[in-house]
PAZAPA-4460 file (N, C-alpha, C; in steps of 0.05 Angstrom, whole numbers, plus 32768, in hexadecimal, padded with zeros to 4 digits):
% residues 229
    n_x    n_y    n_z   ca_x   ca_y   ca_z    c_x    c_y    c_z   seq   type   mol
   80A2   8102   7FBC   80A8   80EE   7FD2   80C6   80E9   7FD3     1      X     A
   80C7   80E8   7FEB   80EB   80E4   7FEA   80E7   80C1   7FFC     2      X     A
   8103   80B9   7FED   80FE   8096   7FF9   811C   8097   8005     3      X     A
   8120   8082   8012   8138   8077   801B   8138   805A   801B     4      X     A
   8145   8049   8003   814A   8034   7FF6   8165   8022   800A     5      X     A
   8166   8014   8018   8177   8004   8025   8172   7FDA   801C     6      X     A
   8180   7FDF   8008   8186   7FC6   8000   81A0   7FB9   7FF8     7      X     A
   81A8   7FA3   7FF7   81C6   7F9E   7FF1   81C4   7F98   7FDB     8      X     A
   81B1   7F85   7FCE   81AE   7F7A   7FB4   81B5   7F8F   7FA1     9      X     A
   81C5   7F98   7F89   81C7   7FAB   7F7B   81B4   7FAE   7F6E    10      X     A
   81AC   7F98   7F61   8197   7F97   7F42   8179   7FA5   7F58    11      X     A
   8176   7F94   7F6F   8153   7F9F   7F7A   815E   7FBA   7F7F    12      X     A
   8174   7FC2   7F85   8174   7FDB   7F93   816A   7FED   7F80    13      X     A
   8181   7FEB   7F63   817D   7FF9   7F4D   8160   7FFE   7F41    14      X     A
   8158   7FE0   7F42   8138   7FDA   7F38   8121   7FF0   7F48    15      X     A
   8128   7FF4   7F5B   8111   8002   7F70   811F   8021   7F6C    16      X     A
   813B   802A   7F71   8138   8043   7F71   8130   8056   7F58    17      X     A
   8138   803C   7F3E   812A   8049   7F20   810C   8048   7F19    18      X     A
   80FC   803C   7F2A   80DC   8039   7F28   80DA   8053   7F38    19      X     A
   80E8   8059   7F4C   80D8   806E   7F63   80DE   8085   7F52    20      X     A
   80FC   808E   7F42   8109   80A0   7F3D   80F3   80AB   7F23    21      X     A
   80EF   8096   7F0E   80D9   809B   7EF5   80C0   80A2   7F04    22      X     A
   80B7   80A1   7F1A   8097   80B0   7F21   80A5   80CC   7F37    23      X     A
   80B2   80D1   7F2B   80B9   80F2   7F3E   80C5   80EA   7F5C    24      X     A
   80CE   80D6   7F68   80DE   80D8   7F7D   80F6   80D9   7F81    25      X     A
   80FD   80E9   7F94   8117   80E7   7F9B   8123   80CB   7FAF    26      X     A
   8134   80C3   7FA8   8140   80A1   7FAC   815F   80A4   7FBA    27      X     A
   815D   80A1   7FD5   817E   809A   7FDF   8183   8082   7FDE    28      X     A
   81A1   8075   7FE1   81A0   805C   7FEB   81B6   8055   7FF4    29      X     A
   81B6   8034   7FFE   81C9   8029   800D   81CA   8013   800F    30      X     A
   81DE   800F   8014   81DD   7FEC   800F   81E4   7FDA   8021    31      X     A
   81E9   7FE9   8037   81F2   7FD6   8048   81E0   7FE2   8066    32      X     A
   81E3   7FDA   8080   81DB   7FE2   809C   81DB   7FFD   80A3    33      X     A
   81F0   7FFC   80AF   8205   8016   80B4   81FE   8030   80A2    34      X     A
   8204   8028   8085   8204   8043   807B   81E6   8047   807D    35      X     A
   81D1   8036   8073   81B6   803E   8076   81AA   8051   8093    36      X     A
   81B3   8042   80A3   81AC   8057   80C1   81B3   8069   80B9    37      X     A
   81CB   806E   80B4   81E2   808D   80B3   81CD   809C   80AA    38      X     A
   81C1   8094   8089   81B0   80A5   807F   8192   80A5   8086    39      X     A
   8187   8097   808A   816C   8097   8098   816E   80AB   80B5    40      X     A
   8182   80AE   80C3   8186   80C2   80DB   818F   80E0   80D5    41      X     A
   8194   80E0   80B5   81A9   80F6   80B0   819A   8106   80A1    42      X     A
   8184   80F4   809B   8173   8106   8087   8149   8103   808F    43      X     A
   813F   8116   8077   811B   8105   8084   8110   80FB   806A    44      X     A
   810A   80E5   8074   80FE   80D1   8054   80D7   80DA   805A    45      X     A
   80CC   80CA   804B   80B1   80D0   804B   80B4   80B1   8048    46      X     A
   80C3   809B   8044   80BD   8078   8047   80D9   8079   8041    47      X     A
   80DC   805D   8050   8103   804B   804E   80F3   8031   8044    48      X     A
   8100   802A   803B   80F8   8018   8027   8112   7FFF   802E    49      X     A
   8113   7FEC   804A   812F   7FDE   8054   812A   7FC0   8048    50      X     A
   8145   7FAC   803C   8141   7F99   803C   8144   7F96   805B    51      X     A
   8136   7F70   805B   8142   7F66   8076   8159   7F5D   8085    52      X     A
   816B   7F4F   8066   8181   7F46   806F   8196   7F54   8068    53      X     A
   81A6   7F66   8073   81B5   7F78   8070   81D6   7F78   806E    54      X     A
   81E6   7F77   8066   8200   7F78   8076   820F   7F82   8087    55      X     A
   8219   7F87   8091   822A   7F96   80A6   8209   7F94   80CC    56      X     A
   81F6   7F9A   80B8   81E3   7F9F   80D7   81C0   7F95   80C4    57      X     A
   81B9   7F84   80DA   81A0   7F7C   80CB   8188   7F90   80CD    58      X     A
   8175   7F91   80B5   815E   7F9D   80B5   8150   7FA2   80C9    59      X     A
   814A   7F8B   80D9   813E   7F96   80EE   814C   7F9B   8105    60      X     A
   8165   7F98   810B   8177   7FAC   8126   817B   7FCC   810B    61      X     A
   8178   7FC7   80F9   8178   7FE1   80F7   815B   7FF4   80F8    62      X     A
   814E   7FE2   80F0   812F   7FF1   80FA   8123   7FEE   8116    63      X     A
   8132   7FD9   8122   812E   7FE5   8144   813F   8007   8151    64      X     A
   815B   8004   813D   8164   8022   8146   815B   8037   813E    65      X     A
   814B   803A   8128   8139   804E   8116   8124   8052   812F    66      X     A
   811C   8042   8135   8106   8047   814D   810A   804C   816C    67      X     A
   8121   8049   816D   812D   804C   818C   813A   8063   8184    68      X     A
   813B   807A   8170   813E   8090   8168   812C   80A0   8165    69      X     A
   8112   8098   8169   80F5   80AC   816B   80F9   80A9   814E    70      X     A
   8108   809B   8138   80FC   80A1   8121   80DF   8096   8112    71      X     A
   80D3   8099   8110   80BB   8092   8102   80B4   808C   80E5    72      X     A
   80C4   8095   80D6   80C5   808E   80BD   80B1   806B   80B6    73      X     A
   8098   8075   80A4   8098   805A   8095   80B1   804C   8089    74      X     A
   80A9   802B   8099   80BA   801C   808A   80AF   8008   8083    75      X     A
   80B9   8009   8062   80AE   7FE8   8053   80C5   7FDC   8053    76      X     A
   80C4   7FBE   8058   80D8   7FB2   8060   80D8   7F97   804D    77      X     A
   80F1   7F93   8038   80F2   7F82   801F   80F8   7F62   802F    78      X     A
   80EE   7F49   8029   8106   7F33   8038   80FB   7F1F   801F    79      X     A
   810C   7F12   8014   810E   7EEE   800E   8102   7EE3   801B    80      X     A
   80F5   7EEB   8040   80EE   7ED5   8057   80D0   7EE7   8054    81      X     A
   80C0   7ED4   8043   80A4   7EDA   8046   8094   7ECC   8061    82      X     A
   809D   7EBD   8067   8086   7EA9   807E   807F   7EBF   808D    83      X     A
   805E   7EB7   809A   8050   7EC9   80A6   8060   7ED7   80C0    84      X     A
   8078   7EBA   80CD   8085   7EC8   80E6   808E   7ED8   80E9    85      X     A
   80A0   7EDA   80CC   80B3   7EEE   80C6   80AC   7F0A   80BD    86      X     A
   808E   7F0C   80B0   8081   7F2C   80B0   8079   7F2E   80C5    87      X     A
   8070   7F1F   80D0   806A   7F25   80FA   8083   7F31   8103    88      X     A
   8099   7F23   8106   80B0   7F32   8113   80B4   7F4C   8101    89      X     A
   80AB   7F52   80EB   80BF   7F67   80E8   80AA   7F7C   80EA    90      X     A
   808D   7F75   80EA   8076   7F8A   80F3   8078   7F90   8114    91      X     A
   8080   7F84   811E   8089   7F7F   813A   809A   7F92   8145    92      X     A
   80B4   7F90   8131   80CF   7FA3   8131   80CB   7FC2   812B    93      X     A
   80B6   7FC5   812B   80AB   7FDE   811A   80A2   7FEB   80FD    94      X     A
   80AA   7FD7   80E8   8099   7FD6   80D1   8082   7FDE   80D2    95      X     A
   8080   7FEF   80B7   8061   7FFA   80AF   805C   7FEC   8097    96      X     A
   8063   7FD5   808D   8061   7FBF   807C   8078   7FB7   806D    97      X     A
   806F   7FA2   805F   807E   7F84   805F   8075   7F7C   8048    98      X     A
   8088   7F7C   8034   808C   7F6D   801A   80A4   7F59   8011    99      X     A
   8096   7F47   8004   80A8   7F2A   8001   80B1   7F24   7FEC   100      X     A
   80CC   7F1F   7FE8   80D3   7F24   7FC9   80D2   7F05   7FC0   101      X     A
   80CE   7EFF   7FA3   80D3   7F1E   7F8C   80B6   7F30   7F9D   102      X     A
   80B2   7F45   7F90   809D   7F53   7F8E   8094   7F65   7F78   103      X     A
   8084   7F72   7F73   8073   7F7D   7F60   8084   7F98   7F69   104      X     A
   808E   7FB0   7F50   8095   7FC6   7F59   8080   7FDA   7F5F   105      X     A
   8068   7FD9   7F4C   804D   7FE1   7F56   8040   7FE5   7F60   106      X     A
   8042   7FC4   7F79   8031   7FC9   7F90   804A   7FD7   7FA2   107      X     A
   8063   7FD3   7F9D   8075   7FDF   7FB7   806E   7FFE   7FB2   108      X     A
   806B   8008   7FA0   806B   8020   7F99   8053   802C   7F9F   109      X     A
   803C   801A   7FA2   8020   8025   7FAC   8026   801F   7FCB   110      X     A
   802D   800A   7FCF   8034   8010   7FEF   803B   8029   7FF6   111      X     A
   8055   802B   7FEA   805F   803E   7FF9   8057   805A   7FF8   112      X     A
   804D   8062   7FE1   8032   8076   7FE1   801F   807A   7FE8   113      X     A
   8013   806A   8000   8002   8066   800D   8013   8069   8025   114      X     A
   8029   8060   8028   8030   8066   8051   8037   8081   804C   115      X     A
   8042   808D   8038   8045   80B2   8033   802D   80BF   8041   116      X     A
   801A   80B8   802D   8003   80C6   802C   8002   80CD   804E   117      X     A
   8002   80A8   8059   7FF3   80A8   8075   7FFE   80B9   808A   118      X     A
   801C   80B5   807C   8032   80C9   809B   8027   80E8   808D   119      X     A
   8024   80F5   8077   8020   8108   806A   7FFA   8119   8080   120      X     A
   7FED   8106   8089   7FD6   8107   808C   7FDB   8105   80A6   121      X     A
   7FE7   80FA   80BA   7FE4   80F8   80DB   8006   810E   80D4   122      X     A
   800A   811B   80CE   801A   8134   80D5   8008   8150   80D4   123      X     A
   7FF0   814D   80BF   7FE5   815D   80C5   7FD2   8168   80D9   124      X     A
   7FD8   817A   80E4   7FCA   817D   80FE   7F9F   8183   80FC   125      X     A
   7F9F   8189   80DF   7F7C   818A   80DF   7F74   8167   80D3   126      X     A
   7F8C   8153   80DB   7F83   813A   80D4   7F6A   8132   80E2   127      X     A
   7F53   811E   80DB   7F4B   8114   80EA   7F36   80FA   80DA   128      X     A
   7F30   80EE   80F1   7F1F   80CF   80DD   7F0E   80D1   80C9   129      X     A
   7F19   80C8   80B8   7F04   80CC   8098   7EE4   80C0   809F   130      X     A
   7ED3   80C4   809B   7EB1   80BD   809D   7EB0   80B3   8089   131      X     A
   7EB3   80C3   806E   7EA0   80C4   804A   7EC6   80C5   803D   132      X     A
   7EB7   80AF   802C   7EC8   80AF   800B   7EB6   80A9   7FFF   133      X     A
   7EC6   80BD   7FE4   7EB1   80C8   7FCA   7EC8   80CA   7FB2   134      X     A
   7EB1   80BF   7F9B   7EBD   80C7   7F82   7EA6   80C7   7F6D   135      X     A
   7EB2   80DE   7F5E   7E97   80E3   7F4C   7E78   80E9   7F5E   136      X     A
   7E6B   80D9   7F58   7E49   80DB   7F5F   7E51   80C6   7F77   137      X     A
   7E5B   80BD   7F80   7E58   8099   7F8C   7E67   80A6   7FAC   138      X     A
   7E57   80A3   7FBD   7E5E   80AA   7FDB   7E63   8095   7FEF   139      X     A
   7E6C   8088   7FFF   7E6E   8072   8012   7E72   808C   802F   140      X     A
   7E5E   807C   8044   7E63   8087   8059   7E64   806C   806D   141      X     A
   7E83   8073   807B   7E8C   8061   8084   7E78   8059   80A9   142      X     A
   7E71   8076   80AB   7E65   8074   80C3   7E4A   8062   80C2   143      X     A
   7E38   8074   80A9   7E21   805F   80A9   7E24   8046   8099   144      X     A
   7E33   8046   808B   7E3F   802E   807D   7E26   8026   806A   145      X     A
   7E29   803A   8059   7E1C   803E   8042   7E25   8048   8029   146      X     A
   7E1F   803D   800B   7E29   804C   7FFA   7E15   805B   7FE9   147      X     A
   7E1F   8067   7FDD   7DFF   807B   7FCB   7E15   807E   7FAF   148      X     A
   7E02   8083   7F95   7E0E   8085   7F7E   7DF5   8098   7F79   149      X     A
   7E03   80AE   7F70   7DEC   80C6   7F6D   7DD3   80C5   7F76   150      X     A
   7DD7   80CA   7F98   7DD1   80CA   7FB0   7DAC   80B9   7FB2   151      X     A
   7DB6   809D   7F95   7DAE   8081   7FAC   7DB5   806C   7FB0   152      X     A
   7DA6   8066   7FC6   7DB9   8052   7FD1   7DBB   8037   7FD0   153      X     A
   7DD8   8024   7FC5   7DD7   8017   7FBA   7DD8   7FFB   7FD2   154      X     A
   7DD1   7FE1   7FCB   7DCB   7FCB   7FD8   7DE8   7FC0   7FD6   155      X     A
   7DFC   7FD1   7FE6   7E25   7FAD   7FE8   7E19   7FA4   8006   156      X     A
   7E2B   7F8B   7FFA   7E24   7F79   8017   7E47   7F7C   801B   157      X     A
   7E4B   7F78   8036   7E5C   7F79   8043   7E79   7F7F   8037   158      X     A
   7E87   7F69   802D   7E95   7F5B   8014   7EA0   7F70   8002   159      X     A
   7E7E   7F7E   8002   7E84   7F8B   7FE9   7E8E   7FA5   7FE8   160      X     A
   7E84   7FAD   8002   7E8C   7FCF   8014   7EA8   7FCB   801B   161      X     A
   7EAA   7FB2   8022   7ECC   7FB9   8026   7EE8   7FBD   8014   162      X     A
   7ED5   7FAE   7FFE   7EDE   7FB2   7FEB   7EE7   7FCF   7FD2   163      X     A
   7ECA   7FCF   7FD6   7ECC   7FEC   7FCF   7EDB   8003   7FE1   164      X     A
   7ED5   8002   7FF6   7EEB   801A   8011   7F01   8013   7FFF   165      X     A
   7F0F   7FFB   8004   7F2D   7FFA   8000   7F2D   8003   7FE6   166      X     A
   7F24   8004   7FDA   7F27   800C   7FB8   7F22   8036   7FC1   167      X     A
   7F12   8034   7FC7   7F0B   8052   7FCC   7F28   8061   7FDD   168      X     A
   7F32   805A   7FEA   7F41   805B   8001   7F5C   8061   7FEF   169      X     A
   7F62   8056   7FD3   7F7A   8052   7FCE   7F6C   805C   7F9D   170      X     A
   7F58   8069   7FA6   7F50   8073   7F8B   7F64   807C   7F79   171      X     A
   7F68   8071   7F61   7F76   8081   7F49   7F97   8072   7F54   172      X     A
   7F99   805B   7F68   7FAE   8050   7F5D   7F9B   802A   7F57   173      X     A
   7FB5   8021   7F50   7FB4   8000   7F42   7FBA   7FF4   7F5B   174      X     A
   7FA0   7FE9   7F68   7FA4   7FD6   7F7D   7F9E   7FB0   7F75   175      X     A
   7FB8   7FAB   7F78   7FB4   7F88   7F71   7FA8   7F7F   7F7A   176      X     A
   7FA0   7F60   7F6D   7F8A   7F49   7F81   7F98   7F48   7F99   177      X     A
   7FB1   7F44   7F9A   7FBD   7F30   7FB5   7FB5   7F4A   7FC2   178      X     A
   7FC0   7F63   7FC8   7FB5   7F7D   7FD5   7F9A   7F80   7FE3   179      X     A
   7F7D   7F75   7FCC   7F6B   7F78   7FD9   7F5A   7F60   7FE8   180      X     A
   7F6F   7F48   7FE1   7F67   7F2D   7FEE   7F6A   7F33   8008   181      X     A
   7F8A   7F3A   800A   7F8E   7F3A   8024   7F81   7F56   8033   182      X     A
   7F7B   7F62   8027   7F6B   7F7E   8038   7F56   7F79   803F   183      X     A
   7F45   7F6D   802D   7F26   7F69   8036   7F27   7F46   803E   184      X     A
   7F2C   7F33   8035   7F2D   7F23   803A   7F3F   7F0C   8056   185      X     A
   7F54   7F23   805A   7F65   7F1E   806D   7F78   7F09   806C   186      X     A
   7F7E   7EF2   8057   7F88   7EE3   805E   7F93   7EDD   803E   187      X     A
   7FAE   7ECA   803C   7FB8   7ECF   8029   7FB3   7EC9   8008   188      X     A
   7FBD   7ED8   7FF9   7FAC   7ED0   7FD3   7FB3   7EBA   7FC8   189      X     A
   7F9A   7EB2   7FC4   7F9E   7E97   7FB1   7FA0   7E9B   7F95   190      X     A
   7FB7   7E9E   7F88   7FB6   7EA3   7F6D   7F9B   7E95   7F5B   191      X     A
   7F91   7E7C   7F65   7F81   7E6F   7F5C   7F5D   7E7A   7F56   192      X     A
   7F64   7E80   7F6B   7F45   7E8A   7F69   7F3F   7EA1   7F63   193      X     A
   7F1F   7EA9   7F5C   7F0F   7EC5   7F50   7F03   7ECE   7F5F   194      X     A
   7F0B   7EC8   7F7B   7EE9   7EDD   7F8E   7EF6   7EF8   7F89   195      X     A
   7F0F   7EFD   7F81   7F12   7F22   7F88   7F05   7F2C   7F63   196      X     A
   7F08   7F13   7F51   7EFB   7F22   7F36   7EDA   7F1D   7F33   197      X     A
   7ECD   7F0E   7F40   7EB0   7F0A   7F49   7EA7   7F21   7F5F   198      X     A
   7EAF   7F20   7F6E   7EA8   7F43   7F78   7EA1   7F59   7F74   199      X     A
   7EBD   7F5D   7F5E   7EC8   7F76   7F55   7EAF   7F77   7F3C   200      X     A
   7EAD   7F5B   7F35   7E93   7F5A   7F1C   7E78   7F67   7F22   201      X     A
   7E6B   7F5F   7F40   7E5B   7F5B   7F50   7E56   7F7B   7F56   202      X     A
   7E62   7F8A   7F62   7E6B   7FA5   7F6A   7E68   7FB8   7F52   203      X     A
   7E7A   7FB9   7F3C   7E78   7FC5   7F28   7E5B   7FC4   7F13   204      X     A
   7E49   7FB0   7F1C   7E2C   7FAE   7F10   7E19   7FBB   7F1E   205      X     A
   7E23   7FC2   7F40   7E12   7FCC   7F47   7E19   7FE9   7F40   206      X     A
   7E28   7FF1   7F46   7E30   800D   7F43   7E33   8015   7F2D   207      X     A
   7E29   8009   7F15   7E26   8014   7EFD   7E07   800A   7EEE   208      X     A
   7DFC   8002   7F01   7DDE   7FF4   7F02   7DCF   8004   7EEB   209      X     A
   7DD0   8022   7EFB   7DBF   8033   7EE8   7DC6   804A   7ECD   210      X     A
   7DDB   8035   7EC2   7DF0   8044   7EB3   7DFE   805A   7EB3   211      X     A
   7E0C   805B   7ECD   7E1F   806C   7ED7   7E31   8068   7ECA   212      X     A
   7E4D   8077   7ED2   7E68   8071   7EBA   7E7B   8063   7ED2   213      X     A
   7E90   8050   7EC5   7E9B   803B   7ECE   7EAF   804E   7EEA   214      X     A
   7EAC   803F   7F03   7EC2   8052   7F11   7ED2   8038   7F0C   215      X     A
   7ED6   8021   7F11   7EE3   8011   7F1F   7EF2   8006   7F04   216      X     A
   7F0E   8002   7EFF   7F13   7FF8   7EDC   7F27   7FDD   7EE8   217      X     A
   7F2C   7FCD   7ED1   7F3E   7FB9   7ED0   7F57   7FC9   7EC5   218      X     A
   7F76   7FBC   7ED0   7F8A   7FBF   7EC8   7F98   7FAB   7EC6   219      X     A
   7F97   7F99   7EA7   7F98   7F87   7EA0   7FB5   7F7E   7EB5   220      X     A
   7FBD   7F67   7EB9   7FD2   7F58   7EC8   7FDB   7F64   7EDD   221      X     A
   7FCB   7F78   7EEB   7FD2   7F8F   7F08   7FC3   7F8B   7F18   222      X     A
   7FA6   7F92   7F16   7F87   7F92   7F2B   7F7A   7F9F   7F22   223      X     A
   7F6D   7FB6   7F2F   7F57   7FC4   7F2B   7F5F   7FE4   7F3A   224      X     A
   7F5D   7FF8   7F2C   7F56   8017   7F35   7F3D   801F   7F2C   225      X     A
   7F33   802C   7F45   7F1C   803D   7F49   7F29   8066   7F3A   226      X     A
   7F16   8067   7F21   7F19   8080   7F17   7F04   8089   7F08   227      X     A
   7F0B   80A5   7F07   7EE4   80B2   7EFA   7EF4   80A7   7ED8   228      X     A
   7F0B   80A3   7EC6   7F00   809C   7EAE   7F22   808D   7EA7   229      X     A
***
């Protein structure tokens, strides 16, 4: 994966291009407006990775010119300004998501391995809408909206299928609570509460009902990945 890092902060800049650099990516960067365009137009990233508040030219006049350039590039876009208005405007501006610092390097890093994948997948020309995700013995079909675990079929209520998709959807990486609150649940994480670890409880009993082997594991102080071991 190749990234393009546009932040001014030194320490986050440093902080993010040495997380991406230790899992095999290649990492440009910049620190200011100006030079970030220069390089986001000069070169092809697979994700830009822009703060919001920028110097010389702000995040988002620079991600309105990225886009009034036919460029397409995912962009995750870093800001201090979490309020809901302010990921509206910048999902607005053309953002392919929106993280609020501080943040988790983890989830930025599963983000952004996930908008790869997606530009990686609508470039391909035999792309087309997924039906079935599968792992191991355990099938979900999205059309009949059914799951089977060595092909029978198990009783999720609603809740629980979406739950699982989004886990299925993003298998064999570490997806956090706040991640699947707001995926399945839509609206923002209450550090307080357990409906995402009562679920996950709820789910993992059924699908291991008949002593199957564990797909779904805990990663203590992260969330939860779906893996055969």
């Amino acid at each position: 994966m190749k990234l393009l890092v546009i932040e001014d902060d030194a320490t986050t800049r440093s902080y993010i291009q040495k997380g991406f650099q230790e899992s095999g990516a290649i990492v440009d960067t910049a620190d200011n407006g100006p030079d970030g365009l220069f390089l986001a137009t000069s070169n092809e990233y697979q994700v830009i990775i822009l703060d919001r508040m920028l110097p010389k030219m702000d995040g988002l006049a620079l991600l309105a010119a990225l886009r009034a350039a036919s460029i397409n590039t995912p962009v995750i876009l870093l800001s201090a300004l979490g309020h809901v208005d302010e990921r509206i405007k910048g999902l607005k501006a053309g953002g392919d998501d929106y993280l609020s610092k501080p943040f988790s390097f983890q989830e930025l890093h599963l983000r952004a391995t996930i908008l790869a994948s997606r530009q990686k997948q609508l470039s391909d020309p035999n792309y087309g809408p997924i039906t079935k995700l599968s792992i191991a013995d355990l099938e979900m079909d999205l059309v009949a909206h059914t799951v089977k675990r060595a092909g029978v079929e198990l009783k999720i209520q609603p809740k629980e299928f979406q739950l699982l998709r989004y886990l299925l959807e993003h298998q064999g990486q570490v997806v956090s609570r706040t991640m699947l609150f707001e995926a399945v649940w839509e609206y923002h994480f209450d550090p307080k509460t357990n409906v995402i670890d009562v679920h996950v409880a709820k789910l993992r009993k059924k699908l291991e009902e008949d002593g199957q082997s564990q797909l779904i594991f805990t990663v203590r102080g992260a969330g939860y990945v779906v893996r055969t071991s």
